[in-house]
GURO-794888 format. One record per residue (C-alpha): residue number from 0; residue in one letter; x, y negated, z negated. Coordinates in steps of 0.05 Angstrom, whole numbers, padded with zeros to 5 digits. Each point is the difference from the previous one (the first is absolute). Layout:
N
- num, residuo, xx, yy, zz
- NUM, A, X, Y, Z
...
REM end
This chain:
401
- num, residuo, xx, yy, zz
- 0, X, 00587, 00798, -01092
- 1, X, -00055, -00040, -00035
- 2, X, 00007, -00046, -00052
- 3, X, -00061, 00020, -00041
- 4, X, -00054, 00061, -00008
- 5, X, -00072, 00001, -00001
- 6, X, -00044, 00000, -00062
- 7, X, -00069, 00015, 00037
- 8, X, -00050, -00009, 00041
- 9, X, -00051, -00062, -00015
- 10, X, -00071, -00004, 00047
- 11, X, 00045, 00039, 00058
- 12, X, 00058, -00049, -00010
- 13, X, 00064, 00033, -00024
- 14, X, 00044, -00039, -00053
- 15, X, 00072, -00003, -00015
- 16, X, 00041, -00027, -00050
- 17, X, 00070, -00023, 00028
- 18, X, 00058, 00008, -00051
- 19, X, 00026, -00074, 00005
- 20, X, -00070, -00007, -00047
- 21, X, 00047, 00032, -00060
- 22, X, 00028, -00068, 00007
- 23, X, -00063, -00034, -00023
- 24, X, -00025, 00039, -00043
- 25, X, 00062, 00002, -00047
- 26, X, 00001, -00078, 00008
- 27, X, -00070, -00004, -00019
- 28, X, 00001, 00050, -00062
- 29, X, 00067, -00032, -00022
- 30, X, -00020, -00068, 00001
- 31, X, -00072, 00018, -00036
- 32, X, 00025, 00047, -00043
- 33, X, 00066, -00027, -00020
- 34, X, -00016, -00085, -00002
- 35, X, -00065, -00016, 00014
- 36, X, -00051, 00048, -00041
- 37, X, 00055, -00003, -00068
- 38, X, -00012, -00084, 00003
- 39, X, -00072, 00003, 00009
- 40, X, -00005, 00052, -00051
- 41, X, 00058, 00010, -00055
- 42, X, -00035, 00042, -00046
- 43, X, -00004, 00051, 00059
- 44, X, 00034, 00047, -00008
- 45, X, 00062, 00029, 00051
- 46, X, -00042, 00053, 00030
- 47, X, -00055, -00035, -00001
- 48, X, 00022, -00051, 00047
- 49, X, 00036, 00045, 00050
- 50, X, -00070, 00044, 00005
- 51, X, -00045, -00066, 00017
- 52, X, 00065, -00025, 00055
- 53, X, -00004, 00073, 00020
- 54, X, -00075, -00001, 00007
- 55, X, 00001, -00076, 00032
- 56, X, 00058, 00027, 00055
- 57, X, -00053, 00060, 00026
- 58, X, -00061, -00040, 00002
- 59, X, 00035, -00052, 00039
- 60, X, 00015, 00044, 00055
- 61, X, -00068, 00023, -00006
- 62, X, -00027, -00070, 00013
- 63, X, 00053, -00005, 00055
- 64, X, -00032, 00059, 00032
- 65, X, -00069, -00020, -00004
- 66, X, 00026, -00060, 00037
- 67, X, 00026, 00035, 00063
- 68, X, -00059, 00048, -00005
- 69, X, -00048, -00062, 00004
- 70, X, 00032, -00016, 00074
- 71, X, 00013, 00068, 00019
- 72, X, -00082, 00014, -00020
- 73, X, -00020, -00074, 00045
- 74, X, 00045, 00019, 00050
- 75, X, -00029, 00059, 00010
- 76, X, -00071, -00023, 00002
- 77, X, 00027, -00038, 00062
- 78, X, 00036, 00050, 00035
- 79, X, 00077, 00001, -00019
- 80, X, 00017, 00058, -00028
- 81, X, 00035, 00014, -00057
- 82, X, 00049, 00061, -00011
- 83, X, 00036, -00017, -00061
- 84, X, 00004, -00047, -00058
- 85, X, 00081, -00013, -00026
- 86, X, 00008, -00034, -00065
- 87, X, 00078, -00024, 00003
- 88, X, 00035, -00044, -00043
- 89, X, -00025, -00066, 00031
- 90, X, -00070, 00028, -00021
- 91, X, -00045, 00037, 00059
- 92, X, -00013, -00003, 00073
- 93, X, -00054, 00038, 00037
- 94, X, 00032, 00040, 00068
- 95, X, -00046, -00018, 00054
- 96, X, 00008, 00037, 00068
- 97, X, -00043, -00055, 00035
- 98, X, -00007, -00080, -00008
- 99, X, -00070, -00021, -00016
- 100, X, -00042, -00017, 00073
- 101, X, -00018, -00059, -00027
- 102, X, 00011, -00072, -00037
- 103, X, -00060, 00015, -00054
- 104, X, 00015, 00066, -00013
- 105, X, 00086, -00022, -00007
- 106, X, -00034, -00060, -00055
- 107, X, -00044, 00051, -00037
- 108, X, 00058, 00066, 00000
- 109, X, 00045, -00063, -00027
- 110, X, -00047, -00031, -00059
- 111, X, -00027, 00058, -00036
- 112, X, 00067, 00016, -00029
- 113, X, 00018, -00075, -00032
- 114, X, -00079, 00015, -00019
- 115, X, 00012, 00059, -00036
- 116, X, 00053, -00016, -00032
- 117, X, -00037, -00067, -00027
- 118, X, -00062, 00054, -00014
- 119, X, 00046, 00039, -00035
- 120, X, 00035, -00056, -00039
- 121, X, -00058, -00039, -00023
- 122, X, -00036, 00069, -00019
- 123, X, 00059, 00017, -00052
- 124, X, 00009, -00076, -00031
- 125, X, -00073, 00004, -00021
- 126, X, 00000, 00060, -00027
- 127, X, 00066, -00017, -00036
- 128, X, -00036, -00064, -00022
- 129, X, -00054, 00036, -00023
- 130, X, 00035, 00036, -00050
- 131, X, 00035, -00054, -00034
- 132, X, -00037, -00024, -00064
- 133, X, -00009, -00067, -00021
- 134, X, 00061, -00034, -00007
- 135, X, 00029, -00070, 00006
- 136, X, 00006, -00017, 00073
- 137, X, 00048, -00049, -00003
- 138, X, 00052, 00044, -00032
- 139, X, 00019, 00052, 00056
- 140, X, 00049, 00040, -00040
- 141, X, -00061, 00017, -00054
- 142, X, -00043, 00025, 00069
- 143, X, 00057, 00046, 00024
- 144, X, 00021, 00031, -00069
- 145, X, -00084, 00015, -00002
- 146, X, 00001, 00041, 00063
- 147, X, 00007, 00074, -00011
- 148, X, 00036, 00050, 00045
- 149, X, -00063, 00000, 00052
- 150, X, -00015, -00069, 00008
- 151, X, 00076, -00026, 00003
- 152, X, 00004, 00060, 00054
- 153, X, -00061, -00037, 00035
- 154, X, 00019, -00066, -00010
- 155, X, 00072, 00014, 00027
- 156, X, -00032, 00031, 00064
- 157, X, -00060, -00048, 00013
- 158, X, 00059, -00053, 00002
- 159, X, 00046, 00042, 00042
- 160, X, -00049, 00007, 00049
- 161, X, -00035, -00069, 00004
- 162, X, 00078, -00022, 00018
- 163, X, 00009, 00063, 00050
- 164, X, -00065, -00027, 00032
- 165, X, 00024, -00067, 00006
- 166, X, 00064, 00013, 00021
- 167, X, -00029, 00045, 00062
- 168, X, -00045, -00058, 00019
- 169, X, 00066, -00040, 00019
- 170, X, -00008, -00015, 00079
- 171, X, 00059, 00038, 00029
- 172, X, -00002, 00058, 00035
- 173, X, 00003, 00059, -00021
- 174, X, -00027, -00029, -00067
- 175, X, -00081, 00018, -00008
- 176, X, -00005, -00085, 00016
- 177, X, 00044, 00011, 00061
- 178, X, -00045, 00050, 00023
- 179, X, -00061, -00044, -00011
- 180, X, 00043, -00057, 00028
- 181, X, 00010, 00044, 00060
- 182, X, -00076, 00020, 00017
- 183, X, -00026, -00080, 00000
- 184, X, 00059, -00020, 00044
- 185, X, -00016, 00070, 00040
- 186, X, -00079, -00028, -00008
- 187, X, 00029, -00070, 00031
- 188, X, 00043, 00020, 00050
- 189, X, -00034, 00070, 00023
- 190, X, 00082, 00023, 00000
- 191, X, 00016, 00050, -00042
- 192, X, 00078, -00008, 00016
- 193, X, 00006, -00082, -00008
- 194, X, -00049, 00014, -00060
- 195, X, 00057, 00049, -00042
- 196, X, 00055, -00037, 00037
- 197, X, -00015, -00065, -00050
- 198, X, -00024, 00041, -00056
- 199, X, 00066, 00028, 00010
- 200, X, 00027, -00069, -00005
- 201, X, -00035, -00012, -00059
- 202, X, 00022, 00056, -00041
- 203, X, 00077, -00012, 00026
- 204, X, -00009, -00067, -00027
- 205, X, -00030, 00032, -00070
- 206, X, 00057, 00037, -00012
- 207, X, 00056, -00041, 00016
- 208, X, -00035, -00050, -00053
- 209, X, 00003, 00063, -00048
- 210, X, 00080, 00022, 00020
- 211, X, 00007, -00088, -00016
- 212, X, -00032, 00009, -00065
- 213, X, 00038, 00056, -00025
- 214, X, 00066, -00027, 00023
- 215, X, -00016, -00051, -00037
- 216, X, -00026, 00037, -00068
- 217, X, 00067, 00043, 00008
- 218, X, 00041, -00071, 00000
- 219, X, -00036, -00021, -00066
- 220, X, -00049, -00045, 00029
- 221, X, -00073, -00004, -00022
- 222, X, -00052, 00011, 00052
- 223, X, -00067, -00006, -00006
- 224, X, -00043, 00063, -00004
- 225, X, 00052, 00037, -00011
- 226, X, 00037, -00035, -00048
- 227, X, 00079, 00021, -00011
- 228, X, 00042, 00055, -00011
- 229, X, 00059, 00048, 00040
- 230, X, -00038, 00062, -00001
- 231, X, -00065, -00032, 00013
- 232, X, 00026, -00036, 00064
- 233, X, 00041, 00058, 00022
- 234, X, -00070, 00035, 00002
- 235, X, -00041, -00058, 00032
- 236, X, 00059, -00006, 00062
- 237, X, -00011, 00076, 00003
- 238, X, -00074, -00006, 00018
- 239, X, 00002, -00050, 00041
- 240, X, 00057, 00036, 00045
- 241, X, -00055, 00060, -00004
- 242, X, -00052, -00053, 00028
- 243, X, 00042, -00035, 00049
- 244, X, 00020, 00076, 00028
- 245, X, -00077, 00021, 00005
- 246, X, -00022, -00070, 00026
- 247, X, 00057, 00014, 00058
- 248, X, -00018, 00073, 00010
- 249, X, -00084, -00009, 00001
- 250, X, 00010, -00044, 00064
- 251, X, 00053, 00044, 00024
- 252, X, -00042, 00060, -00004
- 253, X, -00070, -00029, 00035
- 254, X, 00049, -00015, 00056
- 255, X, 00019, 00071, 00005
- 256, X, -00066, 00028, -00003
- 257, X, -00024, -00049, 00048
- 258, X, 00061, 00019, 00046
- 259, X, -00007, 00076, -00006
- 260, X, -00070, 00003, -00004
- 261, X, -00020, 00004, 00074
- 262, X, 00065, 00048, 00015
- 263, X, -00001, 00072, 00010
- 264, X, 00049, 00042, -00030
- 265, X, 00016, 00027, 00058
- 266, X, 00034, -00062, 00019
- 267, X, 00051, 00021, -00047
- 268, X, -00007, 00077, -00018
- 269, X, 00060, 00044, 00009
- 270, X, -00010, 00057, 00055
- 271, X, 00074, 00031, 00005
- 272, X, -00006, 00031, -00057
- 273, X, 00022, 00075, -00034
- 274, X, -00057, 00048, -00016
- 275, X, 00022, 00070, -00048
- 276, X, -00043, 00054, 00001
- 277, X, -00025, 00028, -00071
- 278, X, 00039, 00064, -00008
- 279, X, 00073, -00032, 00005
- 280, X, 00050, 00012, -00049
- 281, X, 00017, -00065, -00041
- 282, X, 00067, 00011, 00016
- 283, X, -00006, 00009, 00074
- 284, X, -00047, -00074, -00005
- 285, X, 00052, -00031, -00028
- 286, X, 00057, 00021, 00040
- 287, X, -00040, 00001, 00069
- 288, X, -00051, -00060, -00006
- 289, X, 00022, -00050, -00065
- 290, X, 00081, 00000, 00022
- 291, X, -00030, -00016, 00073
- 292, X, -00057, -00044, 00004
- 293, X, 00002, -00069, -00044
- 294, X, -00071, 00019, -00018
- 295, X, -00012, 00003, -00074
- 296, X, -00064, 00037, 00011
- 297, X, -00020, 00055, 00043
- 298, X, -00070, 00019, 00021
- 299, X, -00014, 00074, -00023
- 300, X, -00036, 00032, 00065
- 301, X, -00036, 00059, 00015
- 302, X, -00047, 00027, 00051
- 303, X, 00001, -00083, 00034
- 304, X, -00031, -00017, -00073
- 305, X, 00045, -00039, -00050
- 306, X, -00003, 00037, -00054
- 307, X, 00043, -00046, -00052
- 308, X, 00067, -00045, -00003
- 309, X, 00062, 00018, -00035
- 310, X, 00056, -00053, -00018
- 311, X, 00068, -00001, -00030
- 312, X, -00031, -00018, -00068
- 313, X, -00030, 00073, 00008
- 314, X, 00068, 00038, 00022
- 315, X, 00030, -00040, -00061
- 316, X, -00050, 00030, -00054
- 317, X, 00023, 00060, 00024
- 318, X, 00057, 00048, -00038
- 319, X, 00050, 00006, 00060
- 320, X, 00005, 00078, -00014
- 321, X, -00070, 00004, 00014
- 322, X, 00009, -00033, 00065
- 323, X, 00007, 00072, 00054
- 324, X, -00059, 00029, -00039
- 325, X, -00054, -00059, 00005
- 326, X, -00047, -00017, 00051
- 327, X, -00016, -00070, 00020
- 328, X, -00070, 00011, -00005
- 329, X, 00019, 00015, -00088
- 330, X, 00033, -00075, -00004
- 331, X, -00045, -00037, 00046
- 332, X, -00051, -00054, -00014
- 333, X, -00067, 00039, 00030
- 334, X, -00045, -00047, 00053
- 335, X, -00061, 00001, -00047
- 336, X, 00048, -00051, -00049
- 337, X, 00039, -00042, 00058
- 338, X, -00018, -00068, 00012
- 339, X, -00020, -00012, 00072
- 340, X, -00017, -00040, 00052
- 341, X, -00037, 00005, 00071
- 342, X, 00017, -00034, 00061
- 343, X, -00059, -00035, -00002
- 344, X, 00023, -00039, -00065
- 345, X, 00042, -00066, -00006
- 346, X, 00073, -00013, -00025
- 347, X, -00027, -00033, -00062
- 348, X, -00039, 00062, -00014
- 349, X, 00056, 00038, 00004
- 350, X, 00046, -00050, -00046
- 351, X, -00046, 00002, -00058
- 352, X, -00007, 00075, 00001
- 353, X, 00088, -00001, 00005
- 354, X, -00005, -00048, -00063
- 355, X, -00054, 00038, -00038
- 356, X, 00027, 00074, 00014
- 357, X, 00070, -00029, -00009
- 358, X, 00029, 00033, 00053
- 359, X, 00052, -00021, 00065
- 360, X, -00050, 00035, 00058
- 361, X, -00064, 00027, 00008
- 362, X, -00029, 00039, 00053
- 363, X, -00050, -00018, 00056
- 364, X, -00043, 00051, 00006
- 365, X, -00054, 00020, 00057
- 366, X, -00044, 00062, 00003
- 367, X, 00047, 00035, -00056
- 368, X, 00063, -00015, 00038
- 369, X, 00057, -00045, -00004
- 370, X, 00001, -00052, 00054
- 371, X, 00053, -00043, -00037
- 372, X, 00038, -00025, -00056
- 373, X, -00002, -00074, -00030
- 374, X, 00045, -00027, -00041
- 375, X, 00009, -00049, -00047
- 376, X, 00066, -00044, 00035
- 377, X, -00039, 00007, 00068
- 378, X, -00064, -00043, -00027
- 379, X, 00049, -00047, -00029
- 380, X, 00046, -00003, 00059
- 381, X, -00071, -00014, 00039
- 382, X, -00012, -00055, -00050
- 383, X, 00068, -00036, 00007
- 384, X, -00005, 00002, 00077
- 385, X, -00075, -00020, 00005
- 386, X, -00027, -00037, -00060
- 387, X, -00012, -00075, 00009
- 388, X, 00067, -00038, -00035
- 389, X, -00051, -00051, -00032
- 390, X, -00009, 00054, -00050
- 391, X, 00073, -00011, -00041
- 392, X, 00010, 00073, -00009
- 393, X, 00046, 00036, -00017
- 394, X, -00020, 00069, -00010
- 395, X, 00032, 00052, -00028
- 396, X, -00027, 00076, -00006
- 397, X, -00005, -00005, -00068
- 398, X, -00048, -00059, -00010
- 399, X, -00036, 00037, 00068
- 400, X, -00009, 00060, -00041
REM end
């Protein structure tokens, strides 16, 4: 099941908003609307506030998109594509389905989000500035209770993102600045592996100095930066376990793709395997292929052409009465909207299309018919028996899919 659902569809680049963003977005408006906004304005009133926090919260993500839509729009201009944007409650990451060929076009994909997020946050402070009138500037709290509901909006974002761009420019992997880290040590070394391996480093070492700092915020202590505070440090140790996890996984995955990358799936592809014809009875596929085959899926053929797959999740949508009077072909998933493979493709091909369709198999498909069946535990099982140990991994299917 995913985690999220998809707004649109931006320049051929489809985005979705994951539900763990609910997080953030409460945080944000709550924080704006309920502390912040009321002390830089008390003769706001109530609603007032909670409308501008409301307003700030949207046009953040908005910014945040723009971001990942800056690398997903450079990226493309050097051949990776791009088939989805996610904005998630760390902020956004662009799915690519291929690393960039080379070290300039990693460095240029990587700087034009910190960019536009600088762009974005120097745009809005000026304008916010340039709405202000003429005031004392020595005495701050006089400039803030000037600002009306637009230009403490702006102000509020032009800072938010001048940090956010900063913050991406740190060098560790899978940071923006880890990324640009990566392609000069990639440009140095001409090894794309080493290259992430000690950007990999670098962001491990990032956020263990972020897990440190909270630790110590949540113990009372006051750290620089970040100053003090339970809730604040509980937050800080969070993202840098989020960091540490991605700096692990980024290496983790180039090894994969580098391992499976060159390997057929027919190196792993199921060929035992169950095939129903359309016209069956539910009930009869249950009780003469699901009780007796440990496949979850079954091919749907007819005429030597597949014609669909039908699972268990389809049996179970099913009212059991209906089950002598309908067909397979009524409850199947029809070819036209299966994801597929041919034999000509490679295992990591096939793993990305088992993450992205979230599904446990998919078939391999030649001239309209079924040659065999991969599945997800066979790649990894491939992977544990084959993959270089230098790696670290650990893999389980989840963080494969």
């Amino acid at each position: 099941m995913r985690n999220g659902f998809r707004i649109g569809r931006i320049a051929g680049i489809d985005v979705h908003l994951d539900w763990s963003l609910l997080i953030v977005f409460f945080l944000i408006v709550f924080s704006l609307g309920g502390t912040l906004f009321p002390f830089w304005h008390s003769e706001w009133s109530s609603g007032q506030s909670w409308l501008t926090a409301l307003a700030a919260a949207l046009l953040f993500f908005v910014s945040v998109l723009l971001h990942e839509l800056s690398h997903a729009l450079v990226g493309r201009r050097y051949g990776v594509e791009v088939r989805r944007i996610s904005l998630f409650v760390f902020g956004g990451v662009a799915k690519i389905v291929n690393e960039p060929g080379h070290w300039r076009a990693e460095l240029w994909m990587a700087i034009v989000g910190p960019i536009t997020s600088l762009v974005i946050g120097l745009l809005c402070t000026m304008l916010a500035n340039g709405w202000v009138s003429e005031i004392d500037p020595d005495n701050p709290r006089q400039l803030l209770a000037s600002l009306g509901p637009a230009s403490t909006l702006l102000l509020w974002l032009g800072q938010i993102n001048i940090v956010l761009a900063c913050f991406n420019l740190v060098p560790g992997f899978p940071l923006d600045g880890g990324r640009v880290l990566r392609a000069a040590l990639w440009g140095m070394t001409g090894n794309l592996r080493q290259a992430t391996r000690w950007a990999s480093a670098a962001g491990q070492f990032f956020a263990w100095l972020l897990i440190i700092s909270g630790v110590a915020m949540m113990l009372g202590l006051r750290v620089p930066v970040f100053g003090s505070g339970f809730v604040g440090g509980l937050w800080i140790s969070f993202i840098g376990w989020f960091l540490h996890n991605a700096a692990l996984l980024g290496y983790q995955q180039l090894v994969v793709k580098e391992s499976l990358g060159d390997i057929p799936v027919t190196r792993v592809m199921q060929t035992g395997f169950m095939t129903v014809p359309p016209d069956l009875p539910v009930d009869r596929l249950v009780d003469d292929y699901f009780l007796h085959s440990p496949q979850r899926g079954l091919p749907v053929q007819g005429s030597d052409r597949l014609l669909g797959m039908v699972c268990l999740d389809d049996v179970r949508k099913l009212d059991r009465k209906r089950w002598p009077y309908t067909t397979v072909r009524e409850i199947m998933t029809p070819s036209s909207a299966l994801v597929q493979v041919g034999p000509q493709d490679d295992m990591h091909k096939a793993l990305t299309l088992l993450g992205e369709g979230d599904v446990s198999q998919i078939p391999v498909v030649e001239n309209g018919r079924v040659r065999g069946l991969v599945r997800r535990e066979d790649i990894l099982k491939w992977i544990a028996l084959y993959v270089s140990p230098d790696a670290g991994m650990t893999i389980s299917s989840s963080q494969a899919g």
